[in-house]
C-alpha positions in Angstrom: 27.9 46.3 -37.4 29.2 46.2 -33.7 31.6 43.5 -32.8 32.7 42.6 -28.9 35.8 41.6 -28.3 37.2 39.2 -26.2 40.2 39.4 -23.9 42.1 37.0 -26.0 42.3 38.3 -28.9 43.4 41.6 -26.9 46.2 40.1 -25.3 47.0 38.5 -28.3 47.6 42.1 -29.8 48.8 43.4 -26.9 51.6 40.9 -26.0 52.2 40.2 -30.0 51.9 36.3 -29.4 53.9 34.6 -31.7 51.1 31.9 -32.4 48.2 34.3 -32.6 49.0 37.8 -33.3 48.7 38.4 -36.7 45.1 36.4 -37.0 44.5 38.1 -34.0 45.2 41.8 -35.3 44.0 40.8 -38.9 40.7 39.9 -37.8 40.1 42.7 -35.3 41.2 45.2 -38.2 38.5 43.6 -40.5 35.9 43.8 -37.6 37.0 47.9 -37.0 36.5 47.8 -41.0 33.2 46.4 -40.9 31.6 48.6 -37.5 32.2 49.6 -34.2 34.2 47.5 -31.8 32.8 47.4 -28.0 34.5 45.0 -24.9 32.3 44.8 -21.4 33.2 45.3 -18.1 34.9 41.5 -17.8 37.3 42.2 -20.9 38.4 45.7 -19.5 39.2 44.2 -16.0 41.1 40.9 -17.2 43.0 43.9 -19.5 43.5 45.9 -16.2 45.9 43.3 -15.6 48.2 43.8 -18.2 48.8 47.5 -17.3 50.2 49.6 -14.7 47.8 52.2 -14.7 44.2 53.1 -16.1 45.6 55.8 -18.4 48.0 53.3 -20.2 44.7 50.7 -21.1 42.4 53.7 -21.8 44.8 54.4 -24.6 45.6 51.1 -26.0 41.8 51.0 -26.2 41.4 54.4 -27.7 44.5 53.7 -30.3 42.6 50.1 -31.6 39.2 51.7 -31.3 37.3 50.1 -28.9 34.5 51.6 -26.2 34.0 50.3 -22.9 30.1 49.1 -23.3 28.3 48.3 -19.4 26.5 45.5 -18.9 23.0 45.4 -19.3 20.4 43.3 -17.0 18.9 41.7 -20.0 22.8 40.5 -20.9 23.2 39.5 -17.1 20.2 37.5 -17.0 21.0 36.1 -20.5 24.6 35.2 -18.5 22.9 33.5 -15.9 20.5 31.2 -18.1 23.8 30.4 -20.2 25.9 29.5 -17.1 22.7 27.4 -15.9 23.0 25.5 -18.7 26.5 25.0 -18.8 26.7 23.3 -15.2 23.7 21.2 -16.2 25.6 19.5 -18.7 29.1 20.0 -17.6 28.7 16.8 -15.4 32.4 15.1 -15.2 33.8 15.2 -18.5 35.9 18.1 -19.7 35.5 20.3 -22.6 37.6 21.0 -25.2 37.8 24.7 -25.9 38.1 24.9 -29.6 36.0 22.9 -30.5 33.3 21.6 -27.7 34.1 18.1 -27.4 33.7 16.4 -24.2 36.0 13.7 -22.7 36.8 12.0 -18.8 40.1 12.5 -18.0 41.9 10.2 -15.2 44.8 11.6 -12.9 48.2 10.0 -14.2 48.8 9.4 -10.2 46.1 7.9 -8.1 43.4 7.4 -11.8 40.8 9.4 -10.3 38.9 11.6 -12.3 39.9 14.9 -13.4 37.0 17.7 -13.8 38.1 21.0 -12.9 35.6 23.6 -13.4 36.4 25.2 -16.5 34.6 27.9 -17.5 33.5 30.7 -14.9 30.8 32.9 -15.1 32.7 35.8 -17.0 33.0 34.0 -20.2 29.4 34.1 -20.2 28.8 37.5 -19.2 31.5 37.9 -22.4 29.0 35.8 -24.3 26.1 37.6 -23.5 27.2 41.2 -23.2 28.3 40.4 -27.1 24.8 38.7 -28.2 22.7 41.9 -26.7 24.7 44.5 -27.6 26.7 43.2 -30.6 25.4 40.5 -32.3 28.9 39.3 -32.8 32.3 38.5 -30.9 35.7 38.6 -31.9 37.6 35.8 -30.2 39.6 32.3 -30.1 37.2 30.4 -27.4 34.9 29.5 -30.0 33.4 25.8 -28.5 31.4 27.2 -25.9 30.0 30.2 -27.3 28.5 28.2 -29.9 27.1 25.9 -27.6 25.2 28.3 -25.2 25.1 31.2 -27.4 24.0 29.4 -30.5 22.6 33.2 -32.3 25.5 34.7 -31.3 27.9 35.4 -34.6 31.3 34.4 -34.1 34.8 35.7 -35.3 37.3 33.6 -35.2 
C-alpha cells in the first residue's frame, strides 16, 4: 500500500512537537510498515522551509523513507474540482479543521463577521496528489479531506 504524507505530520517529526510527535512518528512508522510512503511537490516545498539547504531535507526524507512523487494532471484537475467545491460551500462560516463543523464568527471589536479564507489550494493539491497516487494520506487535517475527498483513506 502507498501512503502520502502530509506536511504536518512531518513537522511534527521533525520539530518533535510535544503534543503530536509520538502519534505523529507512530503512525507514519505503521504506514512505512504497511507500503511505500510518497509526499508531492506542496509537502516538499512547505518542508523546504524548515531546512537550510536541499541536501539536509533530501536526507531527512531518505532517513524516514519517503520519495518525492510529481503531480499528475489527473491529481491537478481532481485539485481544482475539490477547491471548486470548497468555495461553493465555504460561504461565511468557518470550518473547524478537525472535524468539519461550520460556525459564524463575529470580531470581539466592531461584531462584524469573521471569514478568513481558510484553506488554500495546496491542501487540495495534498488531497488529490494522495487519492491518485496513494489511495491514502497520513495526516492531522482530517475535516476537510473527508469532505471533498470522500474515497480518499485517511490516517490519522
Amino acid at each position: 500500500m502507498i501512503t502520502a504524507v502530509d506536511t504536518n505530520v512531518l513537522i511534527d517529526i521533525l520539530n518533535k512537537d510535544k503534543r503530536h510527535f509520538e502519534n505523529s512518528d507512530s503512525l507514519l512508522q505503521k504506514a512505512l510498515k504497511r507500503g511505500s510512503l510518497i509526499i508531492n511537490d506542496v509537502v516538499y516545498a512547505e518542508l523546504a522551509s524548515q531546512f537550510d539547504e536541499r541536501k539536509r531535507l533530501d536526507e531527512f526524507l531518505e532517513d524516514v523513507g519517503i520519495s518525492l512523487e510529481p503531480s499528475t494532471r489527473k491529481g491537478l484537475q481532481e485539485a481544482g474540482r475539490a477547491w471548486r467545491n470548497y468555495v461553493a460551500k465555504r460561504g461565511r462560516k468557518l470550518e473547524c479543521p478537525s472535524c468539519g463543523a461550520r460556525a459564524l464568527v463575529r470580531c470581539e471589536n466592531c461584531s462584524h463577521l469573521i471569514a478568513p479564507r481558510q484553506h488554500i489550494i495546496s491542501d487540495f493539491l495534498i488531497g488529490s496528489h494522495a487519492m491518485v497516487l496513494a489511495g491514502a494520506l497520513l495526516t492531522r487535517d482530517r475535516g476537510y479531506y473527508r469532505a471533498y475527498f470522500k474515497d480518499l483513506t485517511l490516517f490519522i
